[in-house]
C-alpha positions in Angstrom: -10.9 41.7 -28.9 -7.4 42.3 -30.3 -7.5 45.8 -28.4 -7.6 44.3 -25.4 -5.1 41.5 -25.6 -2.7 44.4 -27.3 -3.1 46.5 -24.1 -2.7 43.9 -21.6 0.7 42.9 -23.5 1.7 46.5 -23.5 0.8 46.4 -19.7 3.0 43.2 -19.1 5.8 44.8 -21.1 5.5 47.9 -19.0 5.6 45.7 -16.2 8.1 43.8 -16.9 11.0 46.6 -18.4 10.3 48.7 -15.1 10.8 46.1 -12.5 14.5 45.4 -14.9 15.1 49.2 -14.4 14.4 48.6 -10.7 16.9 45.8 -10.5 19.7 47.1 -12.5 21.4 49.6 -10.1 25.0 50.5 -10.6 27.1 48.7 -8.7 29.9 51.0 -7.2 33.5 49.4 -5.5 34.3 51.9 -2.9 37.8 51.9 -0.7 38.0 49.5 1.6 37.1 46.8 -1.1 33.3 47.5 -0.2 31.1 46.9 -2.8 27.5 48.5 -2.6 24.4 49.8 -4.8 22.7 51.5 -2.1 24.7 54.9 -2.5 23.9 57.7 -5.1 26.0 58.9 -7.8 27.2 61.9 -6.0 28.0 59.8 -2.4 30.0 57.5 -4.7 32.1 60.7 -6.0 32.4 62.1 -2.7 33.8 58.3 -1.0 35.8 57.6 -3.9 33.8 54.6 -5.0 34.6 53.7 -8.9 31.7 52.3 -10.6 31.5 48.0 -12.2 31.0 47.8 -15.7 31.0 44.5 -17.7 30.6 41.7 -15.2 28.0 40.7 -13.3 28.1 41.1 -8.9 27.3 38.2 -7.3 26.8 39.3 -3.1 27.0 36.4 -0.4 25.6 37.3 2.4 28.2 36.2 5.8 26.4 35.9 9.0 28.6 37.7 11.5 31.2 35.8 13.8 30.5 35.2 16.8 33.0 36.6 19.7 35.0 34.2 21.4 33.6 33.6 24.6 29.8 33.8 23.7 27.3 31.3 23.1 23.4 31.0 22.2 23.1 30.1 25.9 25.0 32.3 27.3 27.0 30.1 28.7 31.1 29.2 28.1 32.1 28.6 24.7 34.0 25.7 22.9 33.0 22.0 22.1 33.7 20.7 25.6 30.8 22.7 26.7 28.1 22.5 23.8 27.3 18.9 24.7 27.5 17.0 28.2 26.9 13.3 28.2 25.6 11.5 31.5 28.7 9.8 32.9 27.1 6.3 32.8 26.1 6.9 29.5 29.7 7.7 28.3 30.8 4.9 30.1 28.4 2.5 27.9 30.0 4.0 24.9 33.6 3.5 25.8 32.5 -0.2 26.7 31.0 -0.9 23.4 33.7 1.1 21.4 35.9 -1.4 23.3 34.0 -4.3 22.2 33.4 -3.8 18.7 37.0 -3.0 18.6 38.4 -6.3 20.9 36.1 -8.0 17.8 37.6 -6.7 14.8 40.9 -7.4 16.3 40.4 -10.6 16.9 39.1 -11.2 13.4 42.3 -9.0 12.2 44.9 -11.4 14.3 43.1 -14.4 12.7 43.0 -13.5 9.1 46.7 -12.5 9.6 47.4 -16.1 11.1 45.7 -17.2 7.9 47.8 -15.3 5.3 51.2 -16.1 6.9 50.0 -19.8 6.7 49.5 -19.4 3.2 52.8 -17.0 2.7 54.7 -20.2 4.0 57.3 -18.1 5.1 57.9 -16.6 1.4 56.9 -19.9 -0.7 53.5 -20.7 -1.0 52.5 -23.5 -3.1 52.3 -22.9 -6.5 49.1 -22.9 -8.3 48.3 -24.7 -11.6 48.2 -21.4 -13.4 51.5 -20.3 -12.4 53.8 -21.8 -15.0 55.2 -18.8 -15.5 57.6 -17.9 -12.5 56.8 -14.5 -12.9 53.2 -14.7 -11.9 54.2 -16.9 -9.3 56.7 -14.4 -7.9 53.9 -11.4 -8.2 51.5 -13.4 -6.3 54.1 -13.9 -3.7 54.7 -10.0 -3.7 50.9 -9.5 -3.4 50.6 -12.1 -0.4 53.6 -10.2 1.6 52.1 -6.6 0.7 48.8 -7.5 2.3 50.2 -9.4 4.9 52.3 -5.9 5.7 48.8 -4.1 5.8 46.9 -6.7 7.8 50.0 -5.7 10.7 49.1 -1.9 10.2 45.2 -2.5 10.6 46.1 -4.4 13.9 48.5 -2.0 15.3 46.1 0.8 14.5 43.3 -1.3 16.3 45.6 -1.5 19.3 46.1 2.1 19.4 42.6 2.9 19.3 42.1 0.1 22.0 44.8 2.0 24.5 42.8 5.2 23.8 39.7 3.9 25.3 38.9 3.6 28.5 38.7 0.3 30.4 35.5 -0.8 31.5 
């Protein structure tokens, strides 16, 4: 019994060490900054190649680029081409891009209105936890900071309004 388990261990080991041998080429960097294992020691001299000792070779494979005016239809290339969108359904789009966006700018213009009612033009009413002046004065810096985003959102709404079409 202990024969045969000590030759099938010898036959795993045998296994094993020559499949290693079979994946540890040497690695050679030839001119050209091409790095290959498929060449023989005497191709390597002959090219120039120098061989890698040390660090292990990690190889990416790259698909190759693809030549400016091809595509996998054959057809033209470039993004204006590699999707077309019924007319009518485009135009459904831009309508409820322009909704959503007529929406949030209303909410926008009436939060704004909101904040500047409670800015009071720079003094706000002073809350019971503001004793100290500066709190109150931070708070007051806070209010006019968002009040100064709130007008960016809204003119960046507007301009994404312009860009889309009218219905």
């Amino acid at each position: 019994m202990s024969r045969i388990v000590l030759w099938s261990v010898a036959g795993v080991l045998g296994l094993t060490l020559s499949s290693a041998h079979a994946q540890d080429r040497q690695v050679y960097r030839c001119p050209g900054n091409l790095y290959t294992d498929q060449i023989s020691v005497k191709e390597a001299a002959a090219r120039g190649c120098k061989t890698l000792d040390g660090a292990p070779v990690t190889v990416v494979q790259s698909s190759t680029p693809r030549r400016a005016g091809s595509s996998a239809a054959g057809g033209a290339s470039g993004p204006a081409s590699a999707v077309r969108v019924d007319p009518a359904e485009q135009r459904a789009r831009d309508s409820d891009a322009r909704r959503i966006l007529e929406a949030e700018l209303r909410k926008d213009e009436e939060r704004l209105a909101q904040m500047q009612k409670d800015y009071n033009g720079g003094e706000p009413e002073r809350r019971g936890e503001e004793r100290n002046f500066s709190r109150y004065q931070e708070r007051v810096a806070d209010m006019k900071a968002a009040i100064a985003r709130k007008e960016a959102d809204i003119a960046a709404i507007r301009r994404e309004l312009s860009k889309v079409a009218a219905p």
